[in-house]
C-alpha positions as CSV (number, residue, x, y, z in Angstrom):
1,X,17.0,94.7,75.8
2,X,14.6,92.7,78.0
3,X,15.8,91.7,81.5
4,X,18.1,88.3,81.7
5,X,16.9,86.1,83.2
6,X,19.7,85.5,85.6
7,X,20.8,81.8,87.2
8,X,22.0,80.5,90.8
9,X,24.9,78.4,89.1
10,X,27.3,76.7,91.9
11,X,30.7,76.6,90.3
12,X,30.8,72.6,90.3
13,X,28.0,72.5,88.5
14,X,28.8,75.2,85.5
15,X,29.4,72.9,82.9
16,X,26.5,71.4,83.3
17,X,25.2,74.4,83.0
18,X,26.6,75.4,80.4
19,X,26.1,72.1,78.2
20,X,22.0,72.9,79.0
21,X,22.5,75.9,77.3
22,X,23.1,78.5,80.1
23,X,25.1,81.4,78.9
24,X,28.1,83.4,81.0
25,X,28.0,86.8,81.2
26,X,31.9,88.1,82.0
27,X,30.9,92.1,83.3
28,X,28.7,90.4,86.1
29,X,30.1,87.3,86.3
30,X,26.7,85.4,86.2
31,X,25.2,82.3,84.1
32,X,21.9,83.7,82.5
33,X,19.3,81.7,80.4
34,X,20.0,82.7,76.6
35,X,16.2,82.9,75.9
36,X,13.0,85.2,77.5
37,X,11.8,82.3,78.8
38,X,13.4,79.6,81.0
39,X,13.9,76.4,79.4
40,X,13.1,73.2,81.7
41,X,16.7,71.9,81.2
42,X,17.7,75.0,83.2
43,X,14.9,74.9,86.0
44,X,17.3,73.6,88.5
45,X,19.2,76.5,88.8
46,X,16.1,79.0,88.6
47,X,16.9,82.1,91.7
48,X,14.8,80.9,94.9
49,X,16.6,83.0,97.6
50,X,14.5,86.1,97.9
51,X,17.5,90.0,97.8
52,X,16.2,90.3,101.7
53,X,16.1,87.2,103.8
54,X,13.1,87.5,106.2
55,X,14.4,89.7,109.6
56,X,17.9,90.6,107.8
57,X,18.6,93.9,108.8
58,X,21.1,95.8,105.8
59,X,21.8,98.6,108.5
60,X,23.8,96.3,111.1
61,X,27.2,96.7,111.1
62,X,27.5,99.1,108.7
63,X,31.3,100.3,107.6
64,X,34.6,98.3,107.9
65,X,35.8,97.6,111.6
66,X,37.5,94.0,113.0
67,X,34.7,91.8,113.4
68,X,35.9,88.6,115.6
69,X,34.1,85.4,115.7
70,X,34.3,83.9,119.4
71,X,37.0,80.9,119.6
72,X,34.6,78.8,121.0
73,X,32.5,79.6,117.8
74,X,35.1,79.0,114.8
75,X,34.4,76.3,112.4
76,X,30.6,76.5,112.6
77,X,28.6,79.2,110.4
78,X,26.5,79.5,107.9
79,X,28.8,78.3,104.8
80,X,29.0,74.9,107.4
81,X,25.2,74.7,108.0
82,X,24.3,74.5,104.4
83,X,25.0,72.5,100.9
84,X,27.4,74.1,98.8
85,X,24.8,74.8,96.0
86,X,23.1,77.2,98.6
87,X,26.2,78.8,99.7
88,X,26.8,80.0,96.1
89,X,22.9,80.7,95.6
90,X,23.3,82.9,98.8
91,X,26.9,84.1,97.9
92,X,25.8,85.3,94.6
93,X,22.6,86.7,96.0
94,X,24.9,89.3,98.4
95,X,26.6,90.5,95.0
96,X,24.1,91.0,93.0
97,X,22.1,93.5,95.2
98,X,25.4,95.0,96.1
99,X,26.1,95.8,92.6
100,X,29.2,93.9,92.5
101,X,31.0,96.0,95.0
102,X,32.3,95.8,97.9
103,X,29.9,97.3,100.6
104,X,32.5,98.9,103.3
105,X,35.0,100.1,100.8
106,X,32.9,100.7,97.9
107,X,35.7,98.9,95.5
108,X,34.0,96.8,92.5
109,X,34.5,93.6,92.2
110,X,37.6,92.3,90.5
111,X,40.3,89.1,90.2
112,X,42.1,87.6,92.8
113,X,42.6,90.4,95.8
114,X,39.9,92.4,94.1
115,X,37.4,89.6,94.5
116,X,34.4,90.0,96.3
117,X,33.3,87.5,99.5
118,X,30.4,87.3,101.7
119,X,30.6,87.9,105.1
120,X,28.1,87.0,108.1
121,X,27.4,89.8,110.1
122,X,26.5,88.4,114.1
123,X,24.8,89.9,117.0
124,X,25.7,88.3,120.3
125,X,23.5,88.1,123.3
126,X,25.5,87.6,126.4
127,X,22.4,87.3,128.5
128,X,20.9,84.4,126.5
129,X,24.4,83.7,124.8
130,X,23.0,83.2,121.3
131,X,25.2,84.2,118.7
132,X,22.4,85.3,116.0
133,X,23.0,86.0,112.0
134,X,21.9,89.4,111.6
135,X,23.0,89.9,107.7
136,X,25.3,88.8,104.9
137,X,27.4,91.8,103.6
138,X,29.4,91.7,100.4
139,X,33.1,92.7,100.9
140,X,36.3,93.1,98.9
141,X,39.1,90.7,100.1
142,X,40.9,93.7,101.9
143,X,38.1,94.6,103.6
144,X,37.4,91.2,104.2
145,X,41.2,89.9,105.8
146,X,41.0,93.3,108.0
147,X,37.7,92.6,109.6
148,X,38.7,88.9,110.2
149,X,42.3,90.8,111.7
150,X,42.9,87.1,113.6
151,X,43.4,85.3,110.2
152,X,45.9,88.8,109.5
153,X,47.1,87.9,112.0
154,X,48.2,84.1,111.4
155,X,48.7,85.0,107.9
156,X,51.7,86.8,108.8
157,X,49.6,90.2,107.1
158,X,48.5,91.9,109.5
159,X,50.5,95.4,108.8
160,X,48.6,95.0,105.4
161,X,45.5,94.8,107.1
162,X,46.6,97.9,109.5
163,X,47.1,99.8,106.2
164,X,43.5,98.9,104.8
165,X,41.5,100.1,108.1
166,X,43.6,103.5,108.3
167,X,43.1,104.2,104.6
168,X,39.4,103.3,104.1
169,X,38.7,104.5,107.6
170,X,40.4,107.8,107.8
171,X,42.1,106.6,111.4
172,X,46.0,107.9,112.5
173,X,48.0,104.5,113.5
174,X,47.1,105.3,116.9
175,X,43.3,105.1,116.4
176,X,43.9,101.5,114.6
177,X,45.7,100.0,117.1
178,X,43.3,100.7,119.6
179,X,40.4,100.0,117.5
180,X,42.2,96.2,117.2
181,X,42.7,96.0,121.1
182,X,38.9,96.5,121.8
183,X,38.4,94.5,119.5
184,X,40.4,91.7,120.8
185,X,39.3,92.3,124.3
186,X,35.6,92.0,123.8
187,X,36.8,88.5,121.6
188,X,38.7,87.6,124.8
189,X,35.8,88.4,126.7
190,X,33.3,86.2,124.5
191,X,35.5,83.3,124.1
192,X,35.0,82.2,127.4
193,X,31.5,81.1,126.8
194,X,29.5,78.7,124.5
195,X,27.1,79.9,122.2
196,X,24.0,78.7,120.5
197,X,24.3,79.0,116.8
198,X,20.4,80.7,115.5
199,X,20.2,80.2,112.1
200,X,16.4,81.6,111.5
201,X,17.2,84.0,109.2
202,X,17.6,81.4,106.5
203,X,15.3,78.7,108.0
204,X,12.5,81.7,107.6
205,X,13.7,81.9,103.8
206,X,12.5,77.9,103.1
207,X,16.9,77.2,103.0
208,X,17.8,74.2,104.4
209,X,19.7,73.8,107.3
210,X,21.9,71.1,109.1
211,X,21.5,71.4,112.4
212,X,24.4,73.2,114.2
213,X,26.0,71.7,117.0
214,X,25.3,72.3,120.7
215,X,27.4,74.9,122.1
216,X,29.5,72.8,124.1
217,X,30.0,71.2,121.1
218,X,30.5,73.7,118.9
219,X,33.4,75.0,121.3
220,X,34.8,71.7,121.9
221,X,35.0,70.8,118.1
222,X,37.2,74.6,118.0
223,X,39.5,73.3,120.3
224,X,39.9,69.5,118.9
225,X,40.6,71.5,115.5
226,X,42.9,73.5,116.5
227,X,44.4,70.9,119.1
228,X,44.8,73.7,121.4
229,X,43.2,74.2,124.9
230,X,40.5,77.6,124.3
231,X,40.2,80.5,125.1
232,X,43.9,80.8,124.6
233,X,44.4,84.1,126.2
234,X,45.8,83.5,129.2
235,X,44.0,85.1,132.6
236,X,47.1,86.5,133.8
237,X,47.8,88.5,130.5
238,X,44.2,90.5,130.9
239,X,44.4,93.4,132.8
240,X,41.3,95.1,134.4
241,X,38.1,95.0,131.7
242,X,39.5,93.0,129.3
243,X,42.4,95.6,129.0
244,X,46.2,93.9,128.5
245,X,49.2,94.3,130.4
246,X,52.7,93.1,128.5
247,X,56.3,94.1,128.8
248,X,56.3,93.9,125.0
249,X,56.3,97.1,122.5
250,X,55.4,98.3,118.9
251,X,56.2,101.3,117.0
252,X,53.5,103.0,115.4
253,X,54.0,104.7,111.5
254,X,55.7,107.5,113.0
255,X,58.2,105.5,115.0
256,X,56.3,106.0,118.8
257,X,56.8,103.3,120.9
258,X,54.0,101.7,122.8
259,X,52.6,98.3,124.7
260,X,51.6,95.5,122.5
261,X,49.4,93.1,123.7
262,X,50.4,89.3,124.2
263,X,48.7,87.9,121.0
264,X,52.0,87.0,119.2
265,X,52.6,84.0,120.6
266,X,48.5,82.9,120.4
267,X,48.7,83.2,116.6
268,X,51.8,81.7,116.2
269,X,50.2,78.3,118.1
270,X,47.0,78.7,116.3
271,X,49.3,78.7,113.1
272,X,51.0,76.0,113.5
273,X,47.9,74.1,114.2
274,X,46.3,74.8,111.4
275,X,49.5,74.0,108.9
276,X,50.4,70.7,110.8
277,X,46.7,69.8,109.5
């Protein structure tokens, strides 16, 4: 059979889609054109986003680890910076060369919490403090609530998320937990400066971007949205590097008893800012 010619088809617009005469293919989960050639009534969703986006590096950040965006970066990435058609263009881009599964866990892609989402992978230079998209990585949900362990977190499932990174990783629940407080630490560390948002990756691939906001902005909008003051660890909770100090405990799987660090009451507030919305 010759090779489908496959569409970009954002989900608002698939009856349209469909009513031109686009076909839906359930294994891949893709509109196709139903004929060798493409039809003129379907031009508009013809693939323009090339499988490598010009400077993407595939080899960056490789695996499944907690992946925290900056406070003083949330609400402002690449799904904000462009129309939705584009984010599905680029969303279903991701799956397609990832075969439809997910690229940390190696799960394929499913319903529901087997569905696949993209992630944006960021390098951060703290000399220059540019926060800089590096790739877009397909990931199962599980994979994707563990590496974004802050939304676990105010999602009140963050022992499922625990579970995920020990399985797929291999670690004890020791080597979890202190995989998380690096993690938060270096977040802690980062989320007391403003970064510039560099987009190039998909300016150099002819996509269209709005202009992201300044960084003072773009941290000041964080903190309007969430109507709390950020960063919202406290100075006195950090201990020397980063490191916390707490008079609070956990119990690991096998019952030990240990320090846990003072983000409780941070996700509770960012919680019920986000509900009271």
């Amino acid at each position: 059979m010759a090779e489908r010619l496959w569409l970009d088809v954002p989900y608002g617009e698939k009856d349209a889609a469909k009513s031109a005469g686009a076909r839906w293919d359930p294994d891949v989960r893709r509109w196709y054109a139903p004929q060798e050639a493409l039809v003129p009534q379907l031009a508009r969703w013809e693939p323009r986003i090339p499988e490598l986006l010009p400077g993407e590096d595939r080899s960056f950040g490789q695996g499944l680890f907690v992946d925290l965006v900056p406070s003083t970066c949330w609400f402002t990435n690449v799904r904000s910076c462009v129309e939705a058609s584009q984010w599905d263009a680029l969303r279903s881009m991701v799956y397609r060369r990832a075969r439809n599964r997910c690229e940390a866990c190696g799960a394929p892609r499913g319903r529901e919490r087997q569905r696949l989402e993209a992630h944006e992978r960021w390098e951060y230079d703290e000399t220059t403090y540019t926060q800089t998209l590096r790739r877009l990585i397909a990931l199962c949900w599980s994979c994707h609530r563990a590496t974004h362990f802050g939304f676990a977190e105010v999602t009140s499932t963050s022992a499922e998320a625990k579970a995920h990174l020990r399985a797929v990783n291999g670690w004890s629940a020791v080597e979890v937990d202190a995989h998380i407080d690096r993690a938060f630490a270096l977040w802690n560390r980062r989320s007391t400066n403003q970064w510039r948002l560099d987009l190039g990756m998909l300016t150099n691939a002819g996509i269209k971007v709005v202009e992201p906001p300044a960084p003072r902005c773009r941290s000041e909008e964080s903190a309007a949205r969430l109507a709390i003051r950020l960063p919202v660890l406290p100075t006195a909770a950090r201990g020397e590097q980063g490191r916390h100090t707490t008079t609070t405990h956990r119990c690991d799987a096998e019952g030990r008893s240990g320090p846990e660090p003072p983000r409780r009451k941070l996700w509770e507030r960012i919680r019920g800012a986000l509900t009271s919305q």
